[in-house]
MARRO-771693 format. One record per residue (C-alpha): residue in one letter; chain; x, y, z. Coordinates in steps of 0.25 Angstrom, whole numbers, plus 2048, in hexadecimal, padded with zeros to 3 digits. Layout:
+---+---+-----+-----+-----+
! r ! c !  c1 !  c2 !  c3 !
+---+---+-----+-----+-----+
! A ! A !   X !   Y !   Z !
...
+---+---+-----+-----+-----+
This chain:
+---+---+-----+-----+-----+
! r ! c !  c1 !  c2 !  c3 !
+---+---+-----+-----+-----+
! X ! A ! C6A ! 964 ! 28B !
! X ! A ! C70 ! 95F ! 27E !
! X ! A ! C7D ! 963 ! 27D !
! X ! A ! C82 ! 95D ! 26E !
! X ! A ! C80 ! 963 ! 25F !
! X ! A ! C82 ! 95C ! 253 !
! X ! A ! C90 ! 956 ! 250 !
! X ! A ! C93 ! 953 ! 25F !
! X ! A ! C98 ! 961 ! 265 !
! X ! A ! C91 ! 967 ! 271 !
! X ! A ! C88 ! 971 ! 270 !
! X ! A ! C93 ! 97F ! 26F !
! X ! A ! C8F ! 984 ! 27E !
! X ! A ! C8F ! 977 ! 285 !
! X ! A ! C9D ! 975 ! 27F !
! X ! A ! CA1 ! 983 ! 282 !
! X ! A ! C9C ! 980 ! 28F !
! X ! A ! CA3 ! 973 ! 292 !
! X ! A ! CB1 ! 97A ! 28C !
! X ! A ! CAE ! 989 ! 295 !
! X ! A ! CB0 ! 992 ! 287 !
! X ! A ! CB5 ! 99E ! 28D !
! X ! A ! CA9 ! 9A8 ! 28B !
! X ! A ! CAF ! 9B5 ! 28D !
! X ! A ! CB1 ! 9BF ! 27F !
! X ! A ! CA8 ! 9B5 ! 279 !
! X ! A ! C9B ! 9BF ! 278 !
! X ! A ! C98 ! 9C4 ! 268 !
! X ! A ! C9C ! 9D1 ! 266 !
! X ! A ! C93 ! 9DB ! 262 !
! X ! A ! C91 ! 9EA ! 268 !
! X ! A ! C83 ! 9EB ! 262 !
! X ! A ! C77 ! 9E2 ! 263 !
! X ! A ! C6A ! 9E3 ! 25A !
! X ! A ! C5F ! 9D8 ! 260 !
! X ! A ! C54 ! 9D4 ! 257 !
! X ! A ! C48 ! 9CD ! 25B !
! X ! A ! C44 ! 9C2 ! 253 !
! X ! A ! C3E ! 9B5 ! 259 !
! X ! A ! C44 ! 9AA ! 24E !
! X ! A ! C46 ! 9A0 ! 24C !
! X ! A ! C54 ! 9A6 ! 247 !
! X ! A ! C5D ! 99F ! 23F !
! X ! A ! C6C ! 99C ! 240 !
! X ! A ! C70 ! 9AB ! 23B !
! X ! A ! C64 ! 9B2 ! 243 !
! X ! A ! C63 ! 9BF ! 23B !
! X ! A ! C60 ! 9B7 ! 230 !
! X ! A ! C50 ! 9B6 ! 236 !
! X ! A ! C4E ! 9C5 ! 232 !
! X ! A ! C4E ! 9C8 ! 223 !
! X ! A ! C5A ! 9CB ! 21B !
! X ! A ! C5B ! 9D8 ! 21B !
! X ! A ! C57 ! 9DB ! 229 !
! X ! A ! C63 ! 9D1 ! 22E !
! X ! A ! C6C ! 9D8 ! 223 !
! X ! A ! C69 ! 9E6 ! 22A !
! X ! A ! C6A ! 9DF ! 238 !
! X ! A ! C77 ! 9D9 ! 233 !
! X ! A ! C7F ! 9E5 ! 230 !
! X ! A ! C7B ! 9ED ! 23D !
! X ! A ! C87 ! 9EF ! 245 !
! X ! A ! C84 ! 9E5 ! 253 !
! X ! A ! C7F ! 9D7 ! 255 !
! X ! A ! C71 ! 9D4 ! 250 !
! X ! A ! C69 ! 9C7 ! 258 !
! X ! A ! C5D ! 9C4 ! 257 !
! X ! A ! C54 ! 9C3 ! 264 !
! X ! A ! C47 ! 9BC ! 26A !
! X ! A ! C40 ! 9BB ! 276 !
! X ! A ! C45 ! 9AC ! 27F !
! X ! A ! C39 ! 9A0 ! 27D !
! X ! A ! C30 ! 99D ! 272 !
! X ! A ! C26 ! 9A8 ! 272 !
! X ! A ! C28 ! 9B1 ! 266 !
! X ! A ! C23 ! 9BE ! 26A !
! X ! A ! C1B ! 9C7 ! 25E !
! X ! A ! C1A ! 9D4 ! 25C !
! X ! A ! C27 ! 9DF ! 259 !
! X ! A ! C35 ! 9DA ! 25C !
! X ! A ! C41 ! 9E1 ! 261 !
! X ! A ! C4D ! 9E3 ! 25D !
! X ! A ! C58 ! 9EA ! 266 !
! X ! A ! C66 ! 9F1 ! 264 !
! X ! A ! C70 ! 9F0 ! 270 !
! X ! A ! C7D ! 9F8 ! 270 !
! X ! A ! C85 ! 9EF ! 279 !
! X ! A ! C92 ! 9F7 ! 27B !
! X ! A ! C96 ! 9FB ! 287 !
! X ! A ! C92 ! A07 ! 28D !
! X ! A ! C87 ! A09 ! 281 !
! X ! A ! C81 ! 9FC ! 285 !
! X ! A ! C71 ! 9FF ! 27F !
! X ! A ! C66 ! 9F9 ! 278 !
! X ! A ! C5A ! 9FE ! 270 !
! X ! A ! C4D ! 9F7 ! 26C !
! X ! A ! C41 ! 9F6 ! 262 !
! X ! A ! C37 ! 9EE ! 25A !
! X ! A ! C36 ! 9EA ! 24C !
! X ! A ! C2B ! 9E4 ! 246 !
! X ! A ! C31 ! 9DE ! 237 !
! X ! A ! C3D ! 9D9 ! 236 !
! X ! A ! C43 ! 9E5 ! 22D !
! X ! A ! C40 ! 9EF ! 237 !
! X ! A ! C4D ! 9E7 ! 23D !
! X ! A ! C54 ! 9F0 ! 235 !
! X ! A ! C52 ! 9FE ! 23A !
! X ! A ! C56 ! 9F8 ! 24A !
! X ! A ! C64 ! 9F9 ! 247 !
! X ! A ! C63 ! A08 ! 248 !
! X ! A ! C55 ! A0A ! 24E !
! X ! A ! C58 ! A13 ! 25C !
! X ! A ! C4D ! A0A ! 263 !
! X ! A ! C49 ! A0C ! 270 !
! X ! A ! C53 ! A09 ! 27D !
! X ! A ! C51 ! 9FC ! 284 !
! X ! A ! C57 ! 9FA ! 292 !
! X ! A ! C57 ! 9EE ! 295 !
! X ! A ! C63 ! 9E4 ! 293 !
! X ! A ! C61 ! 9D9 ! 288 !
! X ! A ! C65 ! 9CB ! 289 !
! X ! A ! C69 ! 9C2 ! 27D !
! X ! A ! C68 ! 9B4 ! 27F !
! X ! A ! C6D ! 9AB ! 271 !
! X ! A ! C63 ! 9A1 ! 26E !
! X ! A ! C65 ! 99F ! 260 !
! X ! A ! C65 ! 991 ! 260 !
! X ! A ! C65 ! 98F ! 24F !
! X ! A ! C74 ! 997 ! 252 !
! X ! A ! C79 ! 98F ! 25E !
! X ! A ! C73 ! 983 ! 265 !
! X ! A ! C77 ! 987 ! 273 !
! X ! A ! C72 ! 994 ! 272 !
! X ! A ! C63 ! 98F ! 270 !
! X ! A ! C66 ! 984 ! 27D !
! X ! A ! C6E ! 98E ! 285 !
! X ! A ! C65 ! 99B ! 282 !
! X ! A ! C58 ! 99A ! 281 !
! X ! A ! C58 ! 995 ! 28F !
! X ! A ! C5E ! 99F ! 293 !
! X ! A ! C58 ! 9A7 ! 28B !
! X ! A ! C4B ! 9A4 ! 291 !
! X ! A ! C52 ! 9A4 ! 2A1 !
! X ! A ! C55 ! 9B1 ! 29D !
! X ! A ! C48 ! 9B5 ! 299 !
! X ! A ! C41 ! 9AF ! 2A6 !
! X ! A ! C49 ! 9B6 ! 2B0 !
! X ! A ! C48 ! 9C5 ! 2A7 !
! X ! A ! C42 ! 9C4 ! 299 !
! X ! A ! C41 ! 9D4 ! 294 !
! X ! A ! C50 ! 9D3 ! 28F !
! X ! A ! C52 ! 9C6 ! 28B !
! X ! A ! C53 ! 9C2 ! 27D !
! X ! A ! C58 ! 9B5 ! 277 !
! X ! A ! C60 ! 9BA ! 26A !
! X ! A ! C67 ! 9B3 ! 25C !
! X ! A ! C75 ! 9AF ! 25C !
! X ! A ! C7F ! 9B7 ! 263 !
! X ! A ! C8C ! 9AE ! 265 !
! X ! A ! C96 ! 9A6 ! 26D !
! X ! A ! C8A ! 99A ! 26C !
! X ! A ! C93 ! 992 ! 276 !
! X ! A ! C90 ! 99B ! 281 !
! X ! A ! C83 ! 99A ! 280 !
! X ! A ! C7A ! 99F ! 285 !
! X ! A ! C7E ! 9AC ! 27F !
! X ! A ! C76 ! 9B6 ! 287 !
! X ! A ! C7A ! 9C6 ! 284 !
! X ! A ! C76 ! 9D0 ! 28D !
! X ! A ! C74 ! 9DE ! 286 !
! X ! A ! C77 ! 9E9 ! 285 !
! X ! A ! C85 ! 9E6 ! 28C !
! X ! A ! C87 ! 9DA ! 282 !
! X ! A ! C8B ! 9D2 ! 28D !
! X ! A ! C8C ! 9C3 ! 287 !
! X ! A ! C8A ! 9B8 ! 290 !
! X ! A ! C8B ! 9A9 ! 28F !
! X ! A ! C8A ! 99B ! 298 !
! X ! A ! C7D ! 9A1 ! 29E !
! X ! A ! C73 ! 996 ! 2A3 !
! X ! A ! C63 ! 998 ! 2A3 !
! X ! A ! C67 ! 998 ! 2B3 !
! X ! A ! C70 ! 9A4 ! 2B4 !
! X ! A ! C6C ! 9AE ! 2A9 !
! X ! A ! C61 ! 9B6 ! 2B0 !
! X ! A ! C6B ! 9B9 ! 2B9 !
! X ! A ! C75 ! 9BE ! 2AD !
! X ! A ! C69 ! 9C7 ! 2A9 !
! X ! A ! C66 ! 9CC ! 2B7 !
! X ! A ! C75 ! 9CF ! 2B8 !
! X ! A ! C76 ! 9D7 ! 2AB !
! X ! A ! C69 ! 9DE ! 2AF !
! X ! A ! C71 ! 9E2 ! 2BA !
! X ! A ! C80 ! 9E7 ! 2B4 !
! X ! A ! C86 ! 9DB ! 2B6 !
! X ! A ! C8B ! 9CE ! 2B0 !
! X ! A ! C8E ! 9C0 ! 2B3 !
! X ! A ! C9D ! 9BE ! 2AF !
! X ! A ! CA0 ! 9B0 ! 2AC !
! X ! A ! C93 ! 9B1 ! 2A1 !
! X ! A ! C99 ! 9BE ! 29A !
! X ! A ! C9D ! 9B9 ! 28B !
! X ! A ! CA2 ! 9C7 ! 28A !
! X ! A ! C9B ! 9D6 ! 285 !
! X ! A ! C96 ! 9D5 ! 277 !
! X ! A ! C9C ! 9E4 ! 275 !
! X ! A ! CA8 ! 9E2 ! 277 !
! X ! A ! CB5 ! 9D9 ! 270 !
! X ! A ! CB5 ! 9C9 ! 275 !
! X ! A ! CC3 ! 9CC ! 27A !
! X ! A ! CBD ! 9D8 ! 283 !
! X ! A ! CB2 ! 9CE ! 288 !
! X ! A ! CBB ! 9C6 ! 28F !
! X ! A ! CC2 ! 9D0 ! 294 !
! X ! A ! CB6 ! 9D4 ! 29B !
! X ! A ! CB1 ! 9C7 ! 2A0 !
! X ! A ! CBF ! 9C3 ! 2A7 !
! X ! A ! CC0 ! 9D0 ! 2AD !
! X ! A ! CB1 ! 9CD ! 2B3 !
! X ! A ! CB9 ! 9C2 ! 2B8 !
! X ! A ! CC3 ! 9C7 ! 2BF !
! X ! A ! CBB ! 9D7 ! 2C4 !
! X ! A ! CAE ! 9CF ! 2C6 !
! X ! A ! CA9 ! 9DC ! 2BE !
! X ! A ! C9A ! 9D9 ! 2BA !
! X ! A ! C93 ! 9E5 ! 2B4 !
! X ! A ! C91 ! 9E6 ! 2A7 !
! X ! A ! C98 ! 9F2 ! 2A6 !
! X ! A ! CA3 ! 9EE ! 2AC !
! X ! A ! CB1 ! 9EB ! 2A4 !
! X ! A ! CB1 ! 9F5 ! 29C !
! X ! A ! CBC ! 9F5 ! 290 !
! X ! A ! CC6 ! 9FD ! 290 !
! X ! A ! CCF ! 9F9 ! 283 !
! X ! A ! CD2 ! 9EB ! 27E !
! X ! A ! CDD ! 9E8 ! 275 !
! X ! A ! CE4 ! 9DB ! 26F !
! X ! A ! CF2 ! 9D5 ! 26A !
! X ! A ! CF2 ! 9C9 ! 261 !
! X ! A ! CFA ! 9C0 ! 265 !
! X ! A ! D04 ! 9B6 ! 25C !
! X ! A ! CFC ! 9A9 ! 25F !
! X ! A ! CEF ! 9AE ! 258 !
! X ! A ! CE9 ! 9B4 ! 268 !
! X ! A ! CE6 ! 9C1 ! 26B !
! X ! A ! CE7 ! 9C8 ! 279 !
! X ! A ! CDF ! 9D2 ! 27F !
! X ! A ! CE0 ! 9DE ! 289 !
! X ! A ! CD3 ! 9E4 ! 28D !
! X ! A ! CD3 ! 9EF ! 298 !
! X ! A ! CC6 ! 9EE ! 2A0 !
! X ! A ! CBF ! 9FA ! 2A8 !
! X ! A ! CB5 ! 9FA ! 2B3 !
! X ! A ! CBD ! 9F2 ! 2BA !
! X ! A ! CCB ! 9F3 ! 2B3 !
! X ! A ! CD0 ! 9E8 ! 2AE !
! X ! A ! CDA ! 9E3 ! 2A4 !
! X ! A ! CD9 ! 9D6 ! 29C !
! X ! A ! CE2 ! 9CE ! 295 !
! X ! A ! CDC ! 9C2 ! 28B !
! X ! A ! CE1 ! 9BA ! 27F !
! X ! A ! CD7 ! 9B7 ! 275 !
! X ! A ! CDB ! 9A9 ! 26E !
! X ! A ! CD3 ! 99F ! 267 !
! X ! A ! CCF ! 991 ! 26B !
! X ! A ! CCB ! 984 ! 264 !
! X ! A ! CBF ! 980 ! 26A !
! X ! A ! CBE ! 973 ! 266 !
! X ! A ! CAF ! 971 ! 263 !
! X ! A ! CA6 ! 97A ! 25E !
! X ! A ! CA2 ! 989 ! 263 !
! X ! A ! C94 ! 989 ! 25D !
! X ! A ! C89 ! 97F ! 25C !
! X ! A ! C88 ! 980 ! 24E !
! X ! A ! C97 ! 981 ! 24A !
! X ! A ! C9D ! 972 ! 245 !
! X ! A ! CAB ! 975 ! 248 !
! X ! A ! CB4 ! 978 ! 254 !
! X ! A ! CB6 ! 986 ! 256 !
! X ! A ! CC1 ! 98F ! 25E !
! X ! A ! CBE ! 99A ! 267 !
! X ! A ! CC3 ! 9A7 ! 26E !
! X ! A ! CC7 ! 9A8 ! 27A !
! X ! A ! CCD ! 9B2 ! 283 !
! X ! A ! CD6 ! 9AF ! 28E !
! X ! A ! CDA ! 9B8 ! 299 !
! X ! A ! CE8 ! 9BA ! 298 !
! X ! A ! CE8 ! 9C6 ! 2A4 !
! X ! A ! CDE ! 9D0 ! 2AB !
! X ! A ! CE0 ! 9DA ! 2B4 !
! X ! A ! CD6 ! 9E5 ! 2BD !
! X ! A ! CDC ! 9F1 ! 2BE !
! X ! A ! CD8 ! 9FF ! 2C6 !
! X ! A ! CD7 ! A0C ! 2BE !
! X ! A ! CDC ! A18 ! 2C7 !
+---+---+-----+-----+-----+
């Protein structure tokens, strides 16, 4: 595989790869999800492929908006769907419906719709947005689809292109990265089943990145899986003098408390296929964690 872009920089996964960017807090935020089918091609900006004012009313709705299609070339006809997941935990639900034209779009965002219970899984493939997500998705995309094809869905651009493939498995909003073609039906089968591989986890789209990485080294160090598991408690921060920033989050279900500093990095290279610039990222390093017992 061809692992060069124009101007000489590797493609942004094979880098982050090659580096071992730290995924952890990386997964978009968002508490609310509104999935839109639509078959494409989409453009750069992919809610720019629906009429104006339909993306205009999609755009001020209160939750991420993607665009969603089947994995593979076939373009299926008839009505499309659309569904609205609440991602936040312990209200974790999505609703479903058709639409026919385009500005019947706009009455989804408060349509009740009809329960769907099933989980949903987001792979990015939005290659016109990132490169890597068009290699790195849609193969998984379509491994996914193989091995359990009812929920999956390739979707537009969701972000933190350097970790693709980005795969989001709703309604918990749990945001996964790294995943190969090999191992991702068994990601899904785990989900499907309450439980989460750890060292995939970017982190849960509902809650605050510094939260997310909480989370995923207090899976580390409890072994805790579940999706459920980890529940916050309360977060807060001190700014520190030299521009960081640290972070106590108190954990539940199994107890634990976690120390990070949040700092910005150079990278050194670019963090996007389509950026022309070095860029400088996040990161969250464990300064102290501790499991407790609650009486």
């Amino acid at each position: 595989m061809d692992e060069a872009v124009t101007g000489g920089w590797p493609r942004c996964s094979f880098a982050a790869d090659a580096a071992a960017d730290p995924p952890e807090g990386t997964a978009p935020q968002a508490e609310r999800w509104l999935l839109v089918e639509h078959p494409g091609p989409w453009p750069r900006q992919a809610l720019t492929a629906l009429p104006a004012d339909v993306t205009d009313a999609l755009s001020d709705w209160e939750g991420r908006v993607v665009l969603v299609r089947r994995p593979g070339r076939a373009r299926r006809t008839g009505p499309r769907h659309w569904f609205r997941v609440d991602a936040r935990p312990g209200h974790e639900s999505v609703c479903t419906g058709t639409y026919g034209l385009e500005p019947e779009l706009v009455a989804a965002v408060d349509r009740p719709g009809k329960p769907y219970d099933g989980p949903i899984v987001l792979v990015c493939a939005h290659g016109r947005h990132d490169t890597c997500c068009a290699v790195r998705g849609r193969p998984v995309a379509a491994a996914l689809a193989a091995a359990d094809p009812e929920p999956v869905w390739e979707c537009s651009h969701v972000g933190g292109c350097r970790f693709a493939p980005a795969v989001v498995f709703l309604p918990h909003g749990y945001t996964l990265g790294g995943l190969d073609p090999d191992d991702a039906p068994a990601a899904l089968a785990a989900y499907r089943a309450g439980h989460l591989a750890p060292g995939a986890v970017r982190g849960r789209t509902a809650l605050p990145p510094a939260v997310q990485a909480a989370q995923h080294h207090a899976r580390l160090a409890t072994g805790a899986t579940g999706v459920d598991d980890l529940r916050l408690v309360h977060v807060t921060s001190d700014d520190l003098p030299d521009g960081c920033t640290d972070w106590h989050v108190e954990l539940a279900e199994p107890d634990c408390s976690v120390l990070l500093r949040e700092r910005y990095v150079a990278a050194g290279r670019p963090l996007t296929c389509a950026a022309t610039a070095p860029g400088r990222m996040r990161v969250f390093d464990l300064q102290k964690l501790r499991t407790t017992s609650r009486a």
